[in-house]
N, C-alpha and C positions, 0 to 999 in steps of 0.2 A: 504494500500500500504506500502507496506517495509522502512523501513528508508532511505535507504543506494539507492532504488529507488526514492525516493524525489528527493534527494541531487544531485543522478545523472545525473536527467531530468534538474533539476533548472541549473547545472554546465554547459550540453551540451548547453541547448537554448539559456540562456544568456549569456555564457562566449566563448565558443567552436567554436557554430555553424554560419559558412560564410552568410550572406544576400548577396546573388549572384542576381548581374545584369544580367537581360535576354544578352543570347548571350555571358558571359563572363564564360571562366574557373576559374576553381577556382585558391586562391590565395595562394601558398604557405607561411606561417609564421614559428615564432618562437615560443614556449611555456615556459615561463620565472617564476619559481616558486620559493618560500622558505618553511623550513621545513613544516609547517601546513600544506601549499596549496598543496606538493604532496601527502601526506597521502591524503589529502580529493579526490584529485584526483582519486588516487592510487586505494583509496576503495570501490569508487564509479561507473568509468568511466571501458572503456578499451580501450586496446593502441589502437587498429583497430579503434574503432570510434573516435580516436582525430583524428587517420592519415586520416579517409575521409572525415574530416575536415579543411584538409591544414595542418594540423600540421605536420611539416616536422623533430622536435627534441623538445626534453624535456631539457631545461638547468637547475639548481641550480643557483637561480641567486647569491649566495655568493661562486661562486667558479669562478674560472679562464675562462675565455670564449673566443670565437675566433671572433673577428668582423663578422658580417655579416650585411656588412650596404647595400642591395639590399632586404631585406627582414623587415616587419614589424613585431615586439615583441607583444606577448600579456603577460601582466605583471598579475600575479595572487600571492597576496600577501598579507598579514599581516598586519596593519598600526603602524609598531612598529619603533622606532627611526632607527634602525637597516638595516630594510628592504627600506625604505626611502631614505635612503642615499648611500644605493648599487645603486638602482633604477638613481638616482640623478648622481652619480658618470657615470656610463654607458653612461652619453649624457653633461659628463663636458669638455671632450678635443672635439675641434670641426673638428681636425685631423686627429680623431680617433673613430669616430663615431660606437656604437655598430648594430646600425638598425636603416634603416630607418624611422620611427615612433612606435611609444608607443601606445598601446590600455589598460592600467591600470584599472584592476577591485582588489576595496579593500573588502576586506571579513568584515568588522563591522567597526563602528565607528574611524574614524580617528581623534583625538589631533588638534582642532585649529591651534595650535603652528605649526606642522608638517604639514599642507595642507599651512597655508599660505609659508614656509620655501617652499614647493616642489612648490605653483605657482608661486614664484622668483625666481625660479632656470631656468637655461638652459634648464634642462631637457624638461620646458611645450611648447618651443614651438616643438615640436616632440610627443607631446601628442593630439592624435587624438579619442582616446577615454578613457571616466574617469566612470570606475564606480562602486557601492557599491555592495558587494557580500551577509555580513552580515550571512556566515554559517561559525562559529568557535567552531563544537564538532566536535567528529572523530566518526563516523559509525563502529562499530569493526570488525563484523561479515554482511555477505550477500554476499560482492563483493570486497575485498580486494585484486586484482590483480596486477597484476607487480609494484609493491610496489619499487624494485630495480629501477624503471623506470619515477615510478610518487611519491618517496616520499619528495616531498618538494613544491607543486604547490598551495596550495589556502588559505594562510593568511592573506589578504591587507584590512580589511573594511573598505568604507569610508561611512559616513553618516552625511552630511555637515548639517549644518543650513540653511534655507533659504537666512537668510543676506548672507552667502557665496558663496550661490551660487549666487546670482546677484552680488554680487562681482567679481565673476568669470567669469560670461557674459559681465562685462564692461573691462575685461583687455585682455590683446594681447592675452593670450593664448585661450583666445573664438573663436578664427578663426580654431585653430586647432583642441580644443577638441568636437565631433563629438553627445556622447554621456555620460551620467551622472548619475549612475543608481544604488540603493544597491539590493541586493540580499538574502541579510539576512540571511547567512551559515558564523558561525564563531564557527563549532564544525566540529569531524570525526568521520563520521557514520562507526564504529567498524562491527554491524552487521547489522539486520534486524531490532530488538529491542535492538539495544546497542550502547551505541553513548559515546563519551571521549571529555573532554576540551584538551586532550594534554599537561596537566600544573601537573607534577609530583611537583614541585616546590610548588603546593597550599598547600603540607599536612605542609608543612614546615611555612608558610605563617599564617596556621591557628591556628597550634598549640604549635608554637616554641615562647615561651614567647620574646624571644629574635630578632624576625622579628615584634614584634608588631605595631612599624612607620610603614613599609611598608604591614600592614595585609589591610585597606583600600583599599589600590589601586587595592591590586590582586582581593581584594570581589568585588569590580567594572568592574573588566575585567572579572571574572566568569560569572556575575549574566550578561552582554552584549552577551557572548556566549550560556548562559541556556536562555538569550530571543531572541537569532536569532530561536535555537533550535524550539520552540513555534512558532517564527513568519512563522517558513519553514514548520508545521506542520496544521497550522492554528488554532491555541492554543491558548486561553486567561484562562488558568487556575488559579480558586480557589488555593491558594497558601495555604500551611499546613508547618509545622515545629515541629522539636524534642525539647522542650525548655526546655529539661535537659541540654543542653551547652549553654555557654554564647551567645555567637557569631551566634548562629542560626539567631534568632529573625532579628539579625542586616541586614545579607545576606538574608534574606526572602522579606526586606521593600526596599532593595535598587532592587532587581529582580524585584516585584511588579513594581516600579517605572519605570523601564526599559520596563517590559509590559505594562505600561499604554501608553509610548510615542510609541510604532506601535500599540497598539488599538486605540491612536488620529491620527496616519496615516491610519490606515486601520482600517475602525470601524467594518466590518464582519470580523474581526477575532473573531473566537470562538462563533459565531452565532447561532444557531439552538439549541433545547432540549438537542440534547444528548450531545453536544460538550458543554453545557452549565454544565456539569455535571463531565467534567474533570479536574483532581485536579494535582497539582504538590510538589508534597512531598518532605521536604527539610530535609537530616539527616547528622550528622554527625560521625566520624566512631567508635564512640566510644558507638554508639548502639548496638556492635555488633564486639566484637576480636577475637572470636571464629571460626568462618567462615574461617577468610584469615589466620590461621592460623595450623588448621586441615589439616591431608594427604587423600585429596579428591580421592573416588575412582571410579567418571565419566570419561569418556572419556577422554574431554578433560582439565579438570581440573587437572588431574591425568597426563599427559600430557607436560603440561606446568609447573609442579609443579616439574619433576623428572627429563626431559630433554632438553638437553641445547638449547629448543627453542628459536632465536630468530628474531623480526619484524616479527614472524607467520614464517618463514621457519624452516624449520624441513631438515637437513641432515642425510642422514644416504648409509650405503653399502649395498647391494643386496645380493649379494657373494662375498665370498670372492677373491681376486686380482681383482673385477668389478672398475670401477671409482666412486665416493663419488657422489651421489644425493643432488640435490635443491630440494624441494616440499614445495610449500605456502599452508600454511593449510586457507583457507576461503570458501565463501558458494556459490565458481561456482564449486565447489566439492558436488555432491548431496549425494556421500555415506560421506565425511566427515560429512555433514548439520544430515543424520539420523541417526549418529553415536555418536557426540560426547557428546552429554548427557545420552549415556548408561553405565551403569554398566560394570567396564573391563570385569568381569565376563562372560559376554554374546558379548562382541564386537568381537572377532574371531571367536566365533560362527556364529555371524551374518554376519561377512566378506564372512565366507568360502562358508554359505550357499546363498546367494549374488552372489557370484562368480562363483558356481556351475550353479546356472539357469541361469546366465549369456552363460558359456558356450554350458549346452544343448541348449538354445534357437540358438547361433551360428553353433549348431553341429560341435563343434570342441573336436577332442579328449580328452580325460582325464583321468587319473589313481584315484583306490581307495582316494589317500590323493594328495592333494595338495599343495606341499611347494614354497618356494621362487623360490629354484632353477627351481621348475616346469615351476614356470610363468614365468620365466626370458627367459625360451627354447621357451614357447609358442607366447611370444613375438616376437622373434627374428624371428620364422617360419610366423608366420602372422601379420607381421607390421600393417594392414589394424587395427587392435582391439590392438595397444599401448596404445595409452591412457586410455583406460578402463581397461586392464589387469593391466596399471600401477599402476593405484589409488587403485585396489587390492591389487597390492603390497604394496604399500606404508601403508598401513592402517592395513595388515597384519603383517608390522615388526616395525610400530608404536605400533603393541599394544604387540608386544613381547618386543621393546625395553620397555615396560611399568612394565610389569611385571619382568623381570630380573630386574629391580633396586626393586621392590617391594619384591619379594622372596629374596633377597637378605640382607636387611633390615628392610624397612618400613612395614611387615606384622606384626613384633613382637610390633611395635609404636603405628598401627594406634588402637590394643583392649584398653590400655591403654589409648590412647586419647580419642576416643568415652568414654568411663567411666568416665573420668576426663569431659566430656562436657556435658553429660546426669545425672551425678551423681548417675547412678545408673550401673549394669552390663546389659549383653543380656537376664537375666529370669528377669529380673527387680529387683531385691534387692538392696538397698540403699547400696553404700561402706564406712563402716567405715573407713577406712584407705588408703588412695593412697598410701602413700608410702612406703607402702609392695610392690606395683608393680610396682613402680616409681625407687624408688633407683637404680634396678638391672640395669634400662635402662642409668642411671646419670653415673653408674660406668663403663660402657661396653665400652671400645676402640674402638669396631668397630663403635659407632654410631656418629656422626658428632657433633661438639659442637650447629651448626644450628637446629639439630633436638632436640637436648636437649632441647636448650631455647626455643623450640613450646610448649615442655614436661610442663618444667617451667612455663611459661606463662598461659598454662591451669590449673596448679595446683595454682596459685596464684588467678586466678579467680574463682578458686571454691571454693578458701578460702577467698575471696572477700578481700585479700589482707594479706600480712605474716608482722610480726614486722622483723625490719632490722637485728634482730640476728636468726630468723627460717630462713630467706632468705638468710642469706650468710652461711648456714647452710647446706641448698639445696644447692648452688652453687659451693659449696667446693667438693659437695661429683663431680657434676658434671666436677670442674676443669674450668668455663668461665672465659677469659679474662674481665678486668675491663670494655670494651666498651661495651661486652656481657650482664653483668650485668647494664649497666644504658638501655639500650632498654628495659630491664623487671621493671625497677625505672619508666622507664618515660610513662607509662602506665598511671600513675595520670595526665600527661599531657592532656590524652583523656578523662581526666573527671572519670576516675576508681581509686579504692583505691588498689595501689601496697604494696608497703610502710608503714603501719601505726604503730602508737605509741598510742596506747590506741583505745582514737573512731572511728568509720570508718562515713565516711559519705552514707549519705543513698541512695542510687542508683535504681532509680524505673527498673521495668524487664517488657518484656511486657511478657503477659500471655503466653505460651506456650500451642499449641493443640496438642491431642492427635493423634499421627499419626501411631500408632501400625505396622494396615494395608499395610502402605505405605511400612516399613522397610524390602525388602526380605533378605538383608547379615548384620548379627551381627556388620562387619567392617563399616557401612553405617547406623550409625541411627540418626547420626544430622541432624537435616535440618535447614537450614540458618533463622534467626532470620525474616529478611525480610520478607520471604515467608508468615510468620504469619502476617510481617503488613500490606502487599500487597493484603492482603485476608480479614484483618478487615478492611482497608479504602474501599475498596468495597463495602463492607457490612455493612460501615457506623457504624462499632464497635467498631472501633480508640478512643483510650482513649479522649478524647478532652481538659484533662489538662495536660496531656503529649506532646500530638501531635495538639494545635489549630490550629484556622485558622486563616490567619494574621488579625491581628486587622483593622476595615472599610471595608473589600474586598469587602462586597457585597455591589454591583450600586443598587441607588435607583430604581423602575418604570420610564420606560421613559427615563433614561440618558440617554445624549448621549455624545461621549468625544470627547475633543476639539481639536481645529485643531491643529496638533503637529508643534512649531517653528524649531524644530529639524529636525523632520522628515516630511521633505514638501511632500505636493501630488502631485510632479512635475517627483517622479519617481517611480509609480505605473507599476506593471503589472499585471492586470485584468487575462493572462491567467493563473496566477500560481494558482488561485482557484482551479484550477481540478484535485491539487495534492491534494486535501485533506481530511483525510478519513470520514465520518461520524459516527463516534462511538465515545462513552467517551473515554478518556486514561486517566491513572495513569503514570504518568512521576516519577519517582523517581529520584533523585540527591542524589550522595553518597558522603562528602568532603571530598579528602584524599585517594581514591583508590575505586573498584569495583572488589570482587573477582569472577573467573570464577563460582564459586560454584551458587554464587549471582545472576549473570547474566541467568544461568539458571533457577532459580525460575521465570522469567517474561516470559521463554516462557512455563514454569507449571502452570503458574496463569491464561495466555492469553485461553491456551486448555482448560485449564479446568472450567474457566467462559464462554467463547466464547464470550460475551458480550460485554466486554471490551478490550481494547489493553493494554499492559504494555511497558513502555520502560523507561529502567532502562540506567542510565550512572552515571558517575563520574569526577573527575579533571583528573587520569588515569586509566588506568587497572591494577590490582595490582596481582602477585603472591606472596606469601609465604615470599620469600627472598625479594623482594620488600617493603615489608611488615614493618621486620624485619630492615632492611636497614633505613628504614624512620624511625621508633622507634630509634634508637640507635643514628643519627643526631640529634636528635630534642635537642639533649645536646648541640650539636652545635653553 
């Protein structure tokens, strides 16, 4: 089952869905969210089934709101100091009441401090229902809809102690609160197989020498989101790690840690053979800079990488003097879903021819070629077939706006770069020299100083690092600004040698396969490091002193784990069993970003083992300039 369908089902039944009294209509409410909680919504749900669910509006609960105290709030929220004391504030003036009762569900773990702070507040006795959500990734791809409309709904998780909660049964506010319950989603399912913590903030966290006091906490708020992740999948995975970086090991024992307290709540988690066989791979981004930095020539990496995507909407005009299009690119679009991992090369081919059987099957007119303007006439004649002719369209000057910026410049970048990544040319001969073909690009006006330093960065890594006078050497000819140049410095931040003065330090690789075969276009012969690990963990060919397994993971015969203080069996739900698939998975976590390139290899790996499922996330989703961006901070 789909990621971004887990998340869905668990967010409707528990959080959404009205328990209607025989004979009673239903009940109109409110839908009260902050940032996380609407993305999870957003990417999950759709607005029709909140609305016949009584949801009658979607607020931000951190923005300005209009009383509605005849209607009850359902608070879906974060448990962060932030989100707490909006919540709080909404039921402090008793003049001014926002709604009449509070139904509060927290997405993961909520702060002692902050539960006991909200059950002496005003706000609990207007709390009629409390309960723990515990899904904090973001789902990227599958269902990402009106995003405008749900992105701020499912951040709050609580997951009390036992002692708290009899705490909580013995004080005033037990008359009102009704029910008490986590849910275990404190991530957003992006896609099908792709899931985000939402915490662009972690690359900074993990690798900025200078956040180091505060690197703890965020590893603790990760590795609670990468185990609701598990708990919502029904997951207890073998944990694995890259112990080329320091900090791996560390975030692998405290996640561990975090799976063990819902495998002493829920001891069939991760149960059976095959589930007993899924592992959760922990990396950090410095396996691997080549990826998020290459000019991807897929679909939608190609895409996202050139135009000014952004939250997934895609603007653009039709014709000319038409009004300026919205279009959310995610996977209730079936041609975006078979499209965006193809090659530009063939996606307007495949549009058109798409398009064409589309209309024989309508028997609607059509001429030899079919342009924009065609579909915009055939549109407007038969409304009945807009939406379909639209997503035509849209995906037809998607991939033209794709190419105009590519012909434009990035065709004469990307021979260069594949050479600088593969070390070799397209007949395969080893290049002695980059930068015969390097400079002409460093000196050229037209090309962006952003694309220069991709140039750079792959030419430092295939020198596995330049002394500080080759390096400002290259930089001169290219003209970067000083910030420019510390992003390509601070490279050794991720554990690579930028920079060196004499020795380099030694940097394990993992083996590279041969993939000849795979390559049809000269512009396209990397393929993301991943791919290769995601295919020896499989196969059980993972180096095992690069990539162990956390130290003690495997239970003796017979254990059985203990009953969690944290996480009491007082709020079980037996039916979420049936979300859960029966097959191994390989979960990968990326720290620091997931590039689109990346994300596609889990659904190359899934097709092509069939065996297993892959689902690949990270702290965010990272393009190019995103990338770039977080390098050049971390000086910061």
């Amino acid at each position: 089952m789909a990621l971004k369908v887990v998340v869905g089902q668990k967010i409707m039944n528990e959080v959404i869905k009205q328990k209607k009294k025989s004979g009673k209509e239903i009940e109109w409410r409110v839908l009260v969210v902050d940032q996380l909680a609407m993305r999870m919504v957003s990417a999950c749900c759709k607005m029709h089934e909140i609305s016949a669910e009584g949801i009658t509006i979607v607020e931000d609960l951190h923005k300005r709101r209009e009383p509605l105290p005849t209607m009850d709030a359902v608070y879906l929220v974060t448990p962060s100091e932030k989100s707490v004391h909006a919540l709080m504030q909404d039921f402090a003036n008793p003049n001014r009441t926002m709604y009449r009762a509070a139904h509060v569900y927290f997405t993961e773990a909520c702060p002692d401090e902050l539960f006991n702070t909200l059950s002496h507040a005003k706000v609990v006795k207007y709390i009629k229902t409390l309960k723990e959500i515990n899904i904090s990734f973001v789902a990227y791809e599958r269902q990402v809809t009106q995003v405008w409309l749900v992105v701020a709904l499912l951040s709050m998780l609580l997951l009390c102690q036992e002692e708290l909660f009899n705490d909580l049964c013995k004080s005033s506010a037990a008359k009102k609160i009704k029910t008490l319950k986590e849910i275990n989603i404190a991530f957003l399912p992006y896609e099908s197989q792709v899931f985000s913590l939402d915490s662009p903030e972690t690359f900074q966290f993990y690798y900025n020498p200078t956040y180091a006091s505060a690197r703890l906490v965020n590893m603790e708020r990760i590795a609670e989101q990468i185990a609701t992740l598990c708990a919502t999948l029904g997951e207890y995975p073998s944990i694995r790690y890259r112990a080329d970086f320091e900090h791996n090991a560390e975030l692998a024992q405290i996640v561990q840690d975090k799976l063990d307290a819902y495998k002493a709540d829920e001891p069939t988690m991760g149960e059976g053979i095959e589930k007993a066989r899924s592992q959760l791979l922990i990396l950090d981004r410095g396996f691997d800079v080549v990826s998020p930095v290459l000019h991807e020539l897929t679909f939608q990496a190609m895409a996202y990488d050139l135009l000014p995507i952004e939250n997934d909407v895609y603007k653009y005009v039709a014709t000319s003097g038409a009004p300026e299009k919205e279009v959310l690119l995610d996977e209730n679009d079936e041609l975006w879903v078979e499209m965006r991992h193809e090659h530009i090369a063939i996606v307007s081919q495949k549009v058109t021819t798409n398009l064409k059987k589309f209309i024989d099957n309508k028997r609607m007119p059509q001429s030899d070629k079919t342009s924009l303007r065609d579909l915009s006439t055939m549109i407007k004649k038969m409304p009945q077939y807009q939406k379909e002719l639209s997503k035509y369209s849209t995906h037809l000057q998607l991939a033209g706006d794709c190419m105009d910026v590519y012909q434009g410049v990035v065709d004469k970048l990307c021979k260069v770069e594949q050479d600088l990544a593969m070390g070799v040319d397209a007949s395969g001969e080893r290049i002695k020299d980059h930068m015969r073909n390097i400079v002409p690009i460093l000196l050229d006006q037209n090309v962006s100083n952003f694309d220069k330093m991709r140039i750079i960065i792959l030419y430092v890594i295939s020198k596995n690092g330049l002394s500080e006078e080759n390096l400002d050497k290259v930089l001169n000819h290219a003209q970067l600004l000083p910030l420019e140049k510390q992003a390509i410095v601070n490279l050794n931040l991720l554990g690579l040698n930028s920079v060196v003065n004499g020795n380099r330090k030694k940097i394990y690789q993992v083996t590279r396969k041969e993939r000849g075969g795979d390559h049809q276009y000269q512009m396209s012969r990397w393929t993301p490091v991943i791919k290769d690990i995601m295919e020896d963990c499989i196969d059980d060919k993972l180096d095992s002193k690069h990539f162990p397994f956390l130290a003690g993971r495997a239970a003796p015969s017979g254990y059985h784990a203990p009953t969690s203080a944290r996480y009491g069996h007082w709020h079980k739900d037996k039916g979420q069993q049936s979300l859960i698939k029966n097959v191994p998975r390989l979960i990968v976590f990326i720290i620091g970003g997931v590039s689109f390139s990346e994300m596609r290899c889990a659904y190359e790996v899934t097709n092509a083992v069939k065996t297993w499922e892959v689902i690949i996330g990270s702290s965010h989703i990272l393009t190019p300039e995103d990338f770039l961006t977080n390098l050049a901070n971390l000086s910061n």
